[in-house]
C-alpha positions as CSV (number, residue, x, y, z in Angstrom):
1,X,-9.3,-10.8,20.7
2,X,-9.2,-8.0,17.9
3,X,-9.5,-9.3,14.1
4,X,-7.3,-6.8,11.8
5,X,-6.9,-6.2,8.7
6,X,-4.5,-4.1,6.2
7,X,-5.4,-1.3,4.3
8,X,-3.6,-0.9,1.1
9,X,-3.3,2.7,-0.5
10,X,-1.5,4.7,-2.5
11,X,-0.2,8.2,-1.6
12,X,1.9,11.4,-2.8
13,X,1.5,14.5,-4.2
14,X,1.1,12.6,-7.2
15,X,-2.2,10.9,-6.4
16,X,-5.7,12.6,-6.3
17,X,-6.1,14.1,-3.1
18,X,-2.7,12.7,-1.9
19,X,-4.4,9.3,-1.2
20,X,-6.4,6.8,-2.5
21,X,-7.5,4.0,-0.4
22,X,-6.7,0.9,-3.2
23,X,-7.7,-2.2,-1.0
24,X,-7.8,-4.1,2.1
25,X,-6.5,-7.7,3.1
26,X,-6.8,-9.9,5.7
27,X,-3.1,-11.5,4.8
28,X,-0.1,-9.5,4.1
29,X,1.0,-12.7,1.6
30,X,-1.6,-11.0,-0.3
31,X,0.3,-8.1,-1.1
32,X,2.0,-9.3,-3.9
33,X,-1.2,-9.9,-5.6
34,X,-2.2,-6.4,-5.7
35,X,1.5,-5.5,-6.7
36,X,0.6,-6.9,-9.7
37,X,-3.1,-5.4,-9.7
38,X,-2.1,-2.0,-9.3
39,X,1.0,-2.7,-11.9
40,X,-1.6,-3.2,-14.3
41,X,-4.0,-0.7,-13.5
42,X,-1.7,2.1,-13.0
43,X,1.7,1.0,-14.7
44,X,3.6,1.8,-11.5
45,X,5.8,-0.4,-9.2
46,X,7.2,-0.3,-5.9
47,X,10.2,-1.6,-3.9
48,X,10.0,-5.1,-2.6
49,X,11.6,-4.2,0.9
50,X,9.8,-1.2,2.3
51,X,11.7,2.3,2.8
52,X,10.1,3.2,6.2
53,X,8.0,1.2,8.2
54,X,7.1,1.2,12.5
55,X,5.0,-1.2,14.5
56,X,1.5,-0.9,12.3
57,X,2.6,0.8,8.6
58,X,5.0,0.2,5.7
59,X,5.6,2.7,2.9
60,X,7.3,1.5,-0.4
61,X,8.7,3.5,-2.9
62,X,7.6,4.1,-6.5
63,X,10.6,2.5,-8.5
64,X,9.0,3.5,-12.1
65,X,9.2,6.7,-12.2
66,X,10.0,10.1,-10.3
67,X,6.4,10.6,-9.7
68,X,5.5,11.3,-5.6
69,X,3.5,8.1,-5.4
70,X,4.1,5.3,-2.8
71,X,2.6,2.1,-1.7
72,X,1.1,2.5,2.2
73,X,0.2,-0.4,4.3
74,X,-1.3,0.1,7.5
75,X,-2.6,-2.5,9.7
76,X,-5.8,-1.3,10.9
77,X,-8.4,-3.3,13.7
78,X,-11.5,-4.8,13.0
79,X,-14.4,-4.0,15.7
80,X,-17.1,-6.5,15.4
């Protein structure tokens, strides 16, 4: 059986380099915490309900300002 994780990041033309790899849980419950984190750190929010999502990735949408930045979530496998 796989372990997996997910990697959060933020994204956009807005972002250095269009991404920046924030950081990665083992629970999505978690991902309210680092709502809050990145809130704090960056003074951006993002939509509870994501605006895209498939199988293994949810994308939320900045709701501060008109700034291309988004919330990614992509669950990734761990290989031990």
């Amino acid at each position: 059986m796989n372990d997996f994780v997910y990697v959060v990041s933020l994204e956009g033309k807005d972002v250095f380099h269009n991404r920046s790899i924030q950081y990665v849980i083992k629970h999505i419950d978690n991902l309210d915490k680092i709502r809050i984190i990145i809130k704090e750190k960056y003074n951006v929010e993002f939509e509870k309900l994501a605006c895209r999502f498939s199988l293994n990735w949810w994308k939320f949408d900045n709701i501060t300002d008109n700034r291309d930045i988004y919330l990614m979530v992509k669950r990734v496998d761990v290989i031990d």
